[in-house]
N, C-alpha and C positions, 0 to 999 in steps of 0.2 A: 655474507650471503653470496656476492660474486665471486670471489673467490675461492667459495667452498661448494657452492651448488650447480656454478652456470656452466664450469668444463663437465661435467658429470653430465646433467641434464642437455644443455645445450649441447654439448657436441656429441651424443646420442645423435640428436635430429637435425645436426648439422650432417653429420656420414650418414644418416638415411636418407636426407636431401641432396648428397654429391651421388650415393649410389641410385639414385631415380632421375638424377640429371636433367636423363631426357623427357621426363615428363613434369618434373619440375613440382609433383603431390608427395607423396609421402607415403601413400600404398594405389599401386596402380596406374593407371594412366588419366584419371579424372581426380577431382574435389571428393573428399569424403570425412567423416567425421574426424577424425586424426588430424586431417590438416584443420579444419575449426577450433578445435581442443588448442591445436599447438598455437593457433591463430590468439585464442582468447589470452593465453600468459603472457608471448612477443609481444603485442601489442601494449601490453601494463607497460613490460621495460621499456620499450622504445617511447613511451610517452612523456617519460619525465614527470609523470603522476604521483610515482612511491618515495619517499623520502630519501634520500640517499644514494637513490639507484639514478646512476648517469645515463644518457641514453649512449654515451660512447663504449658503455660497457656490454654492448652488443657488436662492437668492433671486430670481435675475434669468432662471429659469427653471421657473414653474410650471408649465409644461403639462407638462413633461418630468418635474416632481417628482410631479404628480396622475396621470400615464402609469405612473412605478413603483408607486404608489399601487393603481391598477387590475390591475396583475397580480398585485401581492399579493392582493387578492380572488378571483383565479380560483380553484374550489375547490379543484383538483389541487394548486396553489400554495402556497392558507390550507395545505392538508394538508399537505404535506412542509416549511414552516417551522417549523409546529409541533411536528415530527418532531425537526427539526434548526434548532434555535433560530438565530437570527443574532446578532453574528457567530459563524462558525465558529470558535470555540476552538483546536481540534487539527486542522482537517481531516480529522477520520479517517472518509472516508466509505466507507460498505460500500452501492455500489446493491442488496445482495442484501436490507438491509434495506430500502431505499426503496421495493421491492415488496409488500410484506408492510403 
């Protein structure tokens, strides 16, 4: 899988992450659903969660590793990981509390 998926994939949104540089998203100059999307995959690999998958094998991809980075900063973000620690454990998510 690393080796056959992540220079393909990854470094797609590695070079649209060096060509936005200066805004540091993925389209544009704000957060937008792209950068979420790409948020939700990085963060599996960088967890050490899936079987086999090293978190060093995001090595050859920093801008995509400092990109999940930055969303976990956004406060909404900080706030609901802290709610709901990672990884998920059991899954047992109830959005009635993620509003509260």
């Amino acid at each position: 899988v690393v080796e056959r998926y992540y220079p393909k994939f990854l470094g797609f949104f590695e070079k649209i992450l060096k060509e936005n540089e200066a805004s540091g998203w993925l389209v544009g100059d704000s957060v937008t659903i792209a950068d979420f999307v790409l948020y939700a995959g990085s963060s599996w690999l960088l967890s050490e969660t899936l079987d086999g998958i090293a978190k060093s094998s995001m090595d050859p991809y920093p801008l995509v590793s400092a990109h999940c980075n930055r969303i976990k900063e956004i406060p909404e973000v900080a706030a609901f990981l802290k709610k709901y620690p990672e990884p998920f454990e059991d899954f047992d998510y109830d959005p009635e509390k993620a509003t509260n």
